[in-house]
VOSEFI-265423 format. One line per field, with one value per residue (C-alpha): residue in one letter; x negated, y, z negated. Coordinates in nm, 2 decimals. Layout:
BEGIN
pavo: a;...
east: X;...
north: Y;...
up: Z;...
***
This chain:
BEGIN
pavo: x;x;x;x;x;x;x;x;x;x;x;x;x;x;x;x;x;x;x;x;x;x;x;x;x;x;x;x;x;x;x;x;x;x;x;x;x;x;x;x;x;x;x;x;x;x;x;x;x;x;x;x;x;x;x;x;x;x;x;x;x;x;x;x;x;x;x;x;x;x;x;x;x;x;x;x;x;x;x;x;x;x;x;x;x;x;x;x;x;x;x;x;x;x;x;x;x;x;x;x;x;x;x;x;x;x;x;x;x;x;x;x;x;x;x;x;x;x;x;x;x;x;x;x;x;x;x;x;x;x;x;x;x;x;x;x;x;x;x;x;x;x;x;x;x;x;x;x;x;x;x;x;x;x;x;x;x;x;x;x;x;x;x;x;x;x;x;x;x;x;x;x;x;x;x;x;x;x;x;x;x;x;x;x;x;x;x;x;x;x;x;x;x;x;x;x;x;x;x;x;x;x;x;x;x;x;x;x;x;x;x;x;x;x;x;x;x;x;x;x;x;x;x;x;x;x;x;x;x;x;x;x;x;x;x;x;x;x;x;x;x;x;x;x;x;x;x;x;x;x;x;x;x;x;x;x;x;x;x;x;x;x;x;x;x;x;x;x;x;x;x;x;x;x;x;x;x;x;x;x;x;x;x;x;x;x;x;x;x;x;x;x;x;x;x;x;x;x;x;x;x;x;x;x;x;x
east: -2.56;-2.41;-2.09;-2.31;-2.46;-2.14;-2.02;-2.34;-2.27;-1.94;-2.03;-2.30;-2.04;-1.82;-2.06;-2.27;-1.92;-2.04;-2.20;-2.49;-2.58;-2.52;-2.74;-3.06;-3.01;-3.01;-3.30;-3.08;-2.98;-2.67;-2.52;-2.62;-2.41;-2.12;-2.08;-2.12;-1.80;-1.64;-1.70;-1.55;-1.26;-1.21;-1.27;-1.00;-0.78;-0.70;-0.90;-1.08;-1.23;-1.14;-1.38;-1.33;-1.53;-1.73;-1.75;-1.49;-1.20;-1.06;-0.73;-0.53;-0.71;-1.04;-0.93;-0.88;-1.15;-1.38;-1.25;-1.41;-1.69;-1.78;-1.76;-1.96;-2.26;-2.29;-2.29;-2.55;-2.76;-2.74;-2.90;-3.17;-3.26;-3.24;-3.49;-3.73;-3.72;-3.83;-4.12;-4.22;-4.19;-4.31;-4.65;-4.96;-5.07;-4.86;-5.09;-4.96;-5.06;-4.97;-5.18;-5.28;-4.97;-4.69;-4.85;-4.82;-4.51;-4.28;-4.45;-4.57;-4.28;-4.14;-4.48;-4.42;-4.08;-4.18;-4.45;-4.20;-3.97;-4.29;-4.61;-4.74;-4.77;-5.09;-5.13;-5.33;-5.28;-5.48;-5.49;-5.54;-5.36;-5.06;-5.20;-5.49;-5.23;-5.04;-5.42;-5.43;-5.04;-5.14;-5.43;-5.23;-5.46;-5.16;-4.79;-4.67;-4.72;-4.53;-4.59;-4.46;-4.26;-4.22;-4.40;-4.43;-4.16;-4.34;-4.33;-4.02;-3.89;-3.71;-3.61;-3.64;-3.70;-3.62;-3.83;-3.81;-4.11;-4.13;-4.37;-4.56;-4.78;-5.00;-4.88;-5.09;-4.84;-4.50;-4.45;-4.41;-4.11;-3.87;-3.69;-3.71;-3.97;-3.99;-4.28;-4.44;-4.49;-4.58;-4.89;-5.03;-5.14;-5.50;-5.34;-5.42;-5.41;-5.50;-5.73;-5.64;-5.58;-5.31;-4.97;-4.88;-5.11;-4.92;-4.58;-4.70;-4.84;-4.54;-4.29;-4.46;-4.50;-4.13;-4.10;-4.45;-4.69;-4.99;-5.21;-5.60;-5.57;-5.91;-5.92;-5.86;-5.87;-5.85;-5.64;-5.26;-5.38;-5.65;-5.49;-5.20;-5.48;-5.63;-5.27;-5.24;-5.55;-5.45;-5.62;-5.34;-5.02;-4.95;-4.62;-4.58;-4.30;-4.10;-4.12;-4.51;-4.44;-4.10;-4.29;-4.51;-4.23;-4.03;-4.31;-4.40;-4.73;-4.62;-4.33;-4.15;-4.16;-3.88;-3.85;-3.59;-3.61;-3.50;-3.75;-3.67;-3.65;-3.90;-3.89;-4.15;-4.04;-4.14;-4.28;-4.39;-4.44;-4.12;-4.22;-4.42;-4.34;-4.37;-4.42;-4.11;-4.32;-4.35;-4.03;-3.85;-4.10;-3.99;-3.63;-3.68;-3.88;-3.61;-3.35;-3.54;-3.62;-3.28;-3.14;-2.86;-2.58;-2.55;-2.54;-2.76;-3.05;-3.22;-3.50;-3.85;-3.93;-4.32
north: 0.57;0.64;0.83;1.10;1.18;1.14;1.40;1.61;1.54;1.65;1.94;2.06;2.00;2.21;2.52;2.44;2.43;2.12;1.77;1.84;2.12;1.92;1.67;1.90;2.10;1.73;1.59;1.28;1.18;1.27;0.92;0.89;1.22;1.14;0.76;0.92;1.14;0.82;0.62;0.86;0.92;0.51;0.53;0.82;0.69;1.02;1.27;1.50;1.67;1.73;1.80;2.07;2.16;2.43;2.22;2.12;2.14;2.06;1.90;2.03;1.69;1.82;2.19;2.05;1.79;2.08;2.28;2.05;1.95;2.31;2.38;2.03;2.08;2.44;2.30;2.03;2.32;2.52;2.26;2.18;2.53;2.58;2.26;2.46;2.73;2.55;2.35;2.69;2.88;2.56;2.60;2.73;2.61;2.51;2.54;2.28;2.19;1.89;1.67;1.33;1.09;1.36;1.36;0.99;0.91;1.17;1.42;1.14;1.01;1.36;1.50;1.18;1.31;1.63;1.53;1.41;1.68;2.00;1.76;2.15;2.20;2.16;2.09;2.16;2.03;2.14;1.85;1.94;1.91;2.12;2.42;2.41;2.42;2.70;2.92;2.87;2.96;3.30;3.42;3.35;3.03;2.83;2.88;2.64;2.37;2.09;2.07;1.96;2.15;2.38;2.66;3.04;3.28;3.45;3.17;3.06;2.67;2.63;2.33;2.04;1.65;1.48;1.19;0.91;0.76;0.42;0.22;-0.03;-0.34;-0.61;-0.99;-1.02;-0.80;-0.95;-1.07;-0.73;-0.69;-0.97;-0.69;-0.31;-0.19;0.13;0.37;0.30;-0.11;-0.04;0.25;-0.07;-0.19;-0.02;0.26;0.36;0.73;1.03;1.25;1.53;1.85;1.65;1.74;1.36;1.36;1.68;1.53;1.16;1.38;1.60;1.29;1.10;1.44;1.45;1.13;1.21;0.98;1.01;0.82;0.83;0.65;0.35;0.46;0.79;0.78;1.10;0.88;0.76;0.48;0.36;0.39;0.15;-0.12;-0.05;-0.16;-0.40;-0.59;-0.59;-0.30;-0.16;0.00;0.26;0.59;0.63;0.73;0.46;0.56;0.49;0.15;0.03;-0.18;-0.36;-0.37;-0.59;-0.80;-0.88;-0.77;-0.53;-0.60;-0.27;-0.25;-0.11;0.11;0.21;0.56;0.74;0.87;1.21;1.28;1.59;1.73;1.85;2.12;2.33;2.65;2.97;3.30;3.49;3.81;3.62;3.66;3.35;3.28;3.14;2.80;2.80;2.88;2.62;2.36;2.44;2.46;2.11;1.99;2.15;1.96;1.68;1.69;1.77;1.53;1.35;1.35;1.13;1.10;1.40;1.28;1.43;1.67;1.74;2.08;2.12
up: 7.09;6.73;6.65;6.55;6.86;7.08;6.89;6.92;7.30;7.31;7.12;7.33;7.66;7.53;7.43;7.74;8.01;8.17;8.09;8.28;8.13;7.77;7.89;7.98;7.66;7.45;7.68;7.79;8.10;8.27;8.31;7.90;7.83;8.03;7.89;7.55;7.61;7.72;7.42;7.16;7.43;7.36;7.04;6.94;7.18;7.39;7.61;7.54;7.88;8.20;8.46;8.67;9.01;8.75;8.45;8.21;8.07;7.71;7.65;7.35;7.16;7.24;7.11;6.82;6.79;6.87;6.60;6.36;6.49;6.56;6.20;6.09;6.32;6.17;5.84;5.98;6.14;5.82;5.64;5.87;5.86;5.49;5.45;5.72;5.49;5.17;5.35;5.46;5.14;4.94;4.91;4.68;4.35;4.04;3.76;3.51;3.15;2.91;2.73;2.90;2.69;2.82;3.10;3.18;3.01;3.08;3.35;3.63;3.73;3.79;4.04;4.19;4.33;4.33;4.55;4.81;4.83;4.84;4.98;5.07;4.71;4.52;4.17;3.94;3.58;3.28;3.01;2.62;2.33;2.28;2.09;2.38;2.64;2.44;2.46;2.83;2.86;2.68;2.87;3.19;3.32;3.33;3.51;3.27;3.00;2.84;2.46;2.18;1.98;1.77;1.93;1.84;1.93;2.19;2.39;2.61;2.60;2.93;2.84;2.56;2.55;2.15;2.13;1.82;1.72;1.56;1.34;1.55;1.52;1.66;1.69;1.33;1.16;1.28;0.97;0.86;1.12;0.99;0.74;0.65;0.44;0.22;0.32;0.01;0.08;0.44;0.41;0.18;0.52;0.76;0.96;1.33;1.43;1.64;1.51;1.24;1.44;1.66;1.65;1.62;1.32;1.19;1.18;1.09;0.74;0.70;0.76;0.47;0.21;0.22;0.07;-0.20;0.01;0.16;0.36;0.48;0.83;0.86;1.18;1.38;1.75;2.02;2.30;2.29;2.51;2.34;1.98;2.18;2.29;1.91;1.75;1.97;1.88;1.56;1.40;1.19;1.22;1.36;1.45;1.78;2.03;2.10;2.49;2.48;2.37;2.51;2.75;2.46;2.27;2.53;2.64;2.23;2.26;2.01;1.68;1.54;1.19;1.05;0.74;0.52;0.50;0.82;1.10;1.20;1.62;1.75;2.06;2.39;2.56;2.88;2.81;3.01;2.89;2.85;3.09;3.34;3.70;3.84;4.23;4.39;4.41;4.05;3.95;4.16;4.02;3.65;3.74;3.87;3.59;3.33;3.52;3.46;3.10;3.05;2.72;2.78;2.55;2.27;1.91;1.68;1.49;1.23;1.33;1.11;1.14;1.10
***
């Protein structure tokens, strides 16, 4: 028997008046009750009860043993019941929105434990783009989204992510990663991109305006993950966040080419309608996913507004 229960023993003898009693109220055996007592009697080195022809009796140790363990077993109760209460309240739909690459890179991970902890909890997530998930934010189909960012003012960001995107390249490009390159010598090589109305696209453009260059990508694709397997057949080069690609980058399926000319950080955010009651479900689930999005401190980097 552990230390823990022979003092959930002793604490139940004592609020009980007698072992016996203890014993039917734990579901153990007498004999198992009373040979608990013993142990943490040899274990602390004193006694702790006396029986009596009604019971027993504490000595002044076991007064102030009990003390204690009185107050530790409420505390243990108190979060046994407070766990009851959140599997109970716990439950309904959280309707979600992100688009598929914030989804898999930054938002899995977290259902995944989120899962765990509420397994009453349904989800329901709504992929799209970010100004899709914005729509479906506004007409109320959606709790919550996780966009990028900048959004309009009517909107609330509960919390923010920055993100650093990097240039990125098959094997057949490595030689382009053995020293920095101005932006100008590296949009002479075939680009890879999303399509037009992304917001990867958006930034990618204003990033190279503010420098007076411009660039037609050869090829425009609607999927983070198949614009990765693009790059890394050697298709072109190609922006992307450097979290999409960390693995790549470490296995040297992919090289990082890198240019002279600073690349500014943006940010995703969670976002929920600033005078939206949300159901208790939903509301714990964004505090949860704030706390989890929240940036750790470090350095400032520059920021693109677009």
């Amino acid at each position: 028997m552990s230390a823990m229960d022979q003092y959930k023993v002793f604490y139940y003898t004592v609020k009980c008046g007698s072992i016996t009693r203890a014993a039917q109220e734990l579901y153990i055996t007498q004999p198992s009750a009373s040979y608990a007592i013993k142990q943490l009697e040899e274990q602390l080195g004193v006694r702790l009860l006396v029986r009596k022809p009604k019971g027993v009796e504490m000595t002044e140790e076991g007064k102030v043993l009990y003390h204690f363990v009185e107050q530790a077993y409420g505390l243990i109760l108190a979060g046994e019941r407070k766990i009851s209460e959140m599997k109970s309240v716990l439950s309904g739909t959280i309707r979600l929105g992100a688009s598929d690459s914030l989804c898999k890179y930054y938002l899995l991970p977290f259902l995944a434990e989120f899962h765990k902890k509420a397994p009453e909890v349904r989800i329901c997530l709504s992929h799209g783009k970010t100004e899709d998930i914005l729509k479906r934010l506004g007409d109320g189909a959606i709790d919550c989204g996780i966009v990028h960012l900048p959004v309009d003012d009517r909107i609330q960001v509960q919390a923010t992510k920055t993100i650093q995107d990097c240039f990125v390249a098959g094997p057949e490009y490595a030689r382009l990663a053995d020293s920095p390159l101005t932006l100008k010598e590296l949009v002479r090589n075939p680009f890879v991109m999303l399509s037009a109305h992304s917001r990867s696209r958006t930034f990618f453009h204003a990033f190279l305006h503010t420098y007076g260059i411009d660039v037609m990508p050869d090829i425009e694709l609607g999927s983070v993950d198949l614009l990765i397997e693009f790059v890394r057949k050697g298709m072109g080069v190609s922006m992307l966040p450097r979290d999409f690609v960390k693995e790549d980058l470490e296995a040297g399926t992919l090289f990082e080419i890198k240019v002279i000319e600073p690349i500014p950080s943006r940010s995703i955010g969670v976002v929920t309608l600033p005078d939206g009651t949300l159901p208790f479900t939903s509301l714990f689930f964004v505090k949860e996913l704030t706390a989890h999005l929240k940036p750790a401190e470090g350095p400032e980097s520059i920021e693109l507004q677009i």
